[in-house]
PyMOL commands that place a pseudoatom at each C-alpha (Angstrom):
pseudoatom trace, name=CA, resn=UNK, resi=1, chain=A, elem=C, hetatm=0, pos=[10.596, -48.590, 60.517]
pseudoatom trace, name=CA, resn=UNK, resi=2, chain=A, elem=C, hetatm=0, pos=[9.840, -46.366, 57.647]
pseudoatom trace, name=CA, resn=UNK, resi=3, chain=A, elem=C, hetatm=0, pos=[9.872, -42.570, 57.130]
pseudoatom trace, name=CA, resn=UNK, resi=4, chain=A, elem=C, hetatm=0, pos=[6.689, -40.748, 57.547]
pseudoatom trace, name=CA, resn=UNK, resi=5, chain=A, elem=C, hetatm=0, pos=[7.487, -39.569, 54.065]
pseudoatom trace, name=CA, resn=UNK, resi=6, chain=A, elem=C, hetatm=0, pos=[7.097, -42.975, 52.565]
pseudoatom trace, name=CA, resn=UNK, resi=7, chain=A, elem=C, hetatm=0, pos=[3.473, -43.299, 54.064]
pseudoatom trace, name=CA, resn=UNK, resi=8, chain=A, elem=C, hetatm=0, pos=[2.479, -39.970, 52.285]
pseudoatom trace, name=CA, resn=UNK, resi=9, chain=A, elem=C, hetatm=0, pos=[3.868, -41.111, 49.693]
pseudoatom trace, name=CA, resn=UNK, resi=10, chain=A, elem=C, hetatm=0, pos=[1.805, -44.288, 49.872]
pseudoatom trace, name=CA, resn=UNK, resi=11, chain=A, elem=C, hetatm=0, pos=[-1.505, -42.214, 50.382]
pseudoatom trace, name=CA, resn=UNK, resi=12, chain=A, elem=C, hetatm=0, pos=[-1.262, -39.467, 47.905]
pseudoatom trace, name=CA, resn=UNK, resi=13, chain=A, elem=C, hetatm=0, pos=[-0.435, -42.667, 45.459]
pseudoatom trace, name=CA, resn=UNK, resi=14, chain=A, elem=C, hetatm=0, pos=[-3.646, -44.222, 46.298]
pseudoatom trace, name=CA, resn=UNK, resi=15, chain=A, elem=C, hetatm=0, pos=[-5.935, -40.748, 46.619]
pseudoatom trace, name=CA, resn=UNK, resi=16, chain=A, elem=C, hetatm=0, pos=[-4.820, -40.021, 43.128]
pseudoatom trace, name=CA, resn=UNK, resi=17, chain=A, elem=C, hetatm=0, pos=[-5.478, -43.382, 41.506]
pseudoatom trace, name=CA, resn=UNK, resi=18, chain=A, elem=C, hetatm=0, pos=[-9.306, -43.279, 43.066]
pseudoatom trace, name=CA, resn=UNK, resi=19, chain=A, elem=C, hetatm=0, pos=[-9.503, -39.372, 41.891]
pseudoatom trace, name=CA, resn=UNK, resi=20, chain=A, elem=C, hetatm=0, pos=[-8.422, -40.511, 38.505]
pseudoatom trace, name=CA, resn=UNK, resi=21, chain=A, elem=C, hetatm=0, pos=[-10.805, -43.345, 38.143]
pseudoatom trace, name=CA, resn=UNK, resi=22, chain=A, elem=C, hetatm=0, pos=[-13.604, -40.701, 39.078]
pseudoatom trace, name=CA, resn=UNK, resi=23, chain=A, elem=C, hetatm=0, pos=[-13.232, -38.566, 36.789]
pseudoatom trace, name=CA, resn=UNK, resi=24, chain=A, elem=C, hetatm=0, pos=[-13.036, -41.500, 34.135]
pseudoatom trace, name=CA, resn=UNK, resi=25, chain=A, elem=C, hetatm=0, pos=[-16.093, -42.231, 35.360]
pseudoatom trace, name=CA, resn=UNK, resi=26, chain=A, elem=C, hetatm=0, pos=[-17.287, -38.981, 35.059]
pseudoatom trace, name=CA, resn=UNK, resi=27, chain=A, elem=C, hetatm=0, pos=[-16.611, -38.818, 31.222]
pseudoatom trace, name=CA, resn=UNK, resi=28, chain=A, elem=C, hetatm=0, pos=[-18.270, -41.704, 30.125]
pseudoatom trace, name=CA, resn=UNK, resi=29, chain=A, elem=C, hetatm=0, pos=[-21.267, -40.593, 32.768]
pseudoatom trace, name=CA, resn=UNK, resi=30, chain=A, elem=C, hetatm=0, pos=[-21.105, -36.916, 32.643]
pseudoatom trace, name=CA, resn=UNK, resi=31, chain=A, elem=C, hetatm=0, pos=[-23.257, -35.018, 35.578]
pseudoatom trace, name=CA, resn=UNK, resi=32, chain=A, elem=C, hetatm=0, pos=[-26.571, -33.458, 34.589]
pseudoatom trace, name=CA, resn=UNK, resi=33, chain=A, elem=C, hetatm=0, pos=[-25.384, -30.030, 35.860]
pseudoatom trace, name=CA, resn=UNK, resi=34, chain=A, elem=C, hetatm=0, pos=[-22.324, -28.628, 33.997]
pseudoatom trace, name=CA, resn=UNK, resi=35, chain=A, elem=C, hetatm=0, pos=[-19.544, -26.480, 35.186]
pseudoatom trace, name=CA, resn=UNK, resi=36, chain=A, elem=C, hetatm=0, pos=[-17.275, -23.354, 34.112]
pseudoatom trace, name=CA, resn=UNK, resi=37, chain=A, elem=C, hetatm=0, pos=[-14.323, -25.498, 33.764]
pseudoatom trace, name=CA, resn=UNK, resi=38, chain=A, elem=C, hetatm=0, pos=[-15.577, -28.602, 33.740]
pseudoatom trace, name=CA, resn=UNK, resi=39, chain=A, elem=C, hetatm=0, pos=[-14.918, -30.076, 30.284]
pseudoatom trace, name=CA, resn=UNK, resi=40, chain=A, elem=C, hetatm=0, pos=[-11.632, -29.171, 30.872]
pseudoatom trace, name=CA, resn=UNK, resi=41, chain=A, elem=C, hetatm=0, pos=[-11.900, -32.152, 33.379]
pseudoatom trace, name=CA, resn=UNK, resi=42, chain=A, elem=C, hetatm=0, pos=[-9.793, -31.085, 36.582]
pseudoatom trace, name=CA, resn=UNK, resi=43, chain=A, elem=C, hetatm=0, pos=[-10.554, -34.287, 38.778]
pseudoatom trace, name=CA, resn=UNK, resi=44, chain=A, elem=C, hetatm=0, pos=[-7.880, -36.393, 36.385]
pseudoatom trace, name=CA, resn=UNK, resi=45, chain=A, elem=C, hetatm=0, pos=[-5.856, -33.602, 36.336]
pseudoatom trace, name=CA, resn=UNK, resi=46, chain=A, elem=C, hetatm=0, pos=[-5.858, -33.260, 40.027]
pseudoatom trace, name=CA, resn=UNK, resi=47, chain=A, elem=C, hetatm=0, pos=[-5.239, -37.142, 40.299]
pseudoatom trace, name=CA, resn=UNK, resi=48, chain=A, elem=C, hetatm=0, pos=[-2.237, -37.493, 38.035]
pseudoatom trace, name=CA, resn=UNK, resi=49, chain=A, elem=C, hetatm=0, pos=[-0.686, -34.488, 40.198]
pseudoatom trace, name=CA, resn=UNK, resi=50, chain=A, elem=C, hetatm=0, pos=[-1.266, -36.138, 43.137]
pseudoatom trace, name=CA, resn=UNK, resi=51, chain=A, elem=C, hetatm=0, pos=[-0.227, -40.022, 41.951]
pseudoatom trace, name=CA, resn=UNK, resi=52, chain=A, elem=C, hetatm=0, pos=[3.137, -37.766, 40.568]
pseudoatom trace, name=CA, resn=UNK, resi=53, chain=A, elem=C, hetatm=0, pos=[3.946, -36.491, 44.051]
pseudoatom trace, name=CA, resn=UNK, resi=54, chain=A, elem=C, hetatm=0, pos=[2.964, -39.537, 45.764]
pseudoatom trace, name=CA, resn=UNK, resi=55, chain=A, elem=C, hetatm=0, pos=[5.477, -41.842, 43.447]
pseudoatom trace, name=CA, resn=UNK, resi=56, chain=A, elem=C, hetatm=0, pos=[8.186, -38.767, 43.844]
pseudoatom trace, name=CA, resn=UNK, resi=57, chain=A, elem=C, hetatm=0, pos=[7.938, -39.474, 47.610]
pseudoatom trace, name=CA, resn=UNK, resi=58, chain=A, elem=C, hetatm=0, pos=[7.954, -43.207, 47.413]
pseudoatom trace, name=CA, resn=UNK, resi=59, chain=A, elem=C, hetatm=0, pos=[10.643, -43.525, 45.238]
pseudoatom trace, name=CA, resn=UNK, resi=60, chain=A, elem=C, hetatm=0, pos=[12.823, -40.985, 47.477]
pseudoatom trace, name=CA, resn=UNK, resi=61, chain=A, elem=C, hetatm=0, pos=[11.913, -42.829, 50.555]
pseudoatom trace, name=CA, resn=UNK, resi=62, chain=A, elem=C, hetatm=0, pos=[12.498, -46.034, 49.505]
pseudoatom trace, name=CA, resn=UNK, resi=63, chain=A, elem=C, hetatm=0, pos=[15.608, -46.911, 50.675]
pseudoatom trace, name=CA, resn=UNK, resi=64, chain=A, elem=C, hetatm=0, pos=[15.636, -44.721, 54.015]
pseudoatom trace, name=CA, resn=UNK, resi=65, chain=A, elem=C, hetatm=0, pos=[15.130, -45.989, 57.701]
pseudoatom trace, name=CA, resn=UNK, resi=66, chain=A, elem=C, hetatm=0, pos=[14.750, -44.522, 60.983]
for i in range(1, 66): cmd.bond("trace and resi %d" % i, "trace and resi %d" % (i + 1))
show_as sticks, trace
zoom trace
């Protein structure tokens, strides 16, 4: 059995790449409405963050069993 940490891991990993792949979407297709911050383009920010912690908790989970 695996650590609950390694299946956070697992879906912050996965959350981030579809976030990411969004908002790479989203600049080649840009909304019609515009945002304050939006050209600053916080969904692949957001994503990268979230695919960081989720391979920081995979990797440190990796070799642990309960």
């Amino acid at each position: 059995m695996r650590t609950i940490w390694y299946f956070v891991g697992m879906i912050l990993l996965v959350m981030g790449i579809i976030i990411i792949a969004s908002g790479i979407y989203l600049i080649f297709y840009p909304p019609e409405h515009r945002t304050v911050f939006g050209e600053y383009h916080p969904d692949i920010w957001w994503g990268l963050l979230m695919s960081a912690v989720g391979l920081i908790y995979l990797i440190s989970s990796r070799g642990r069993r309960v």
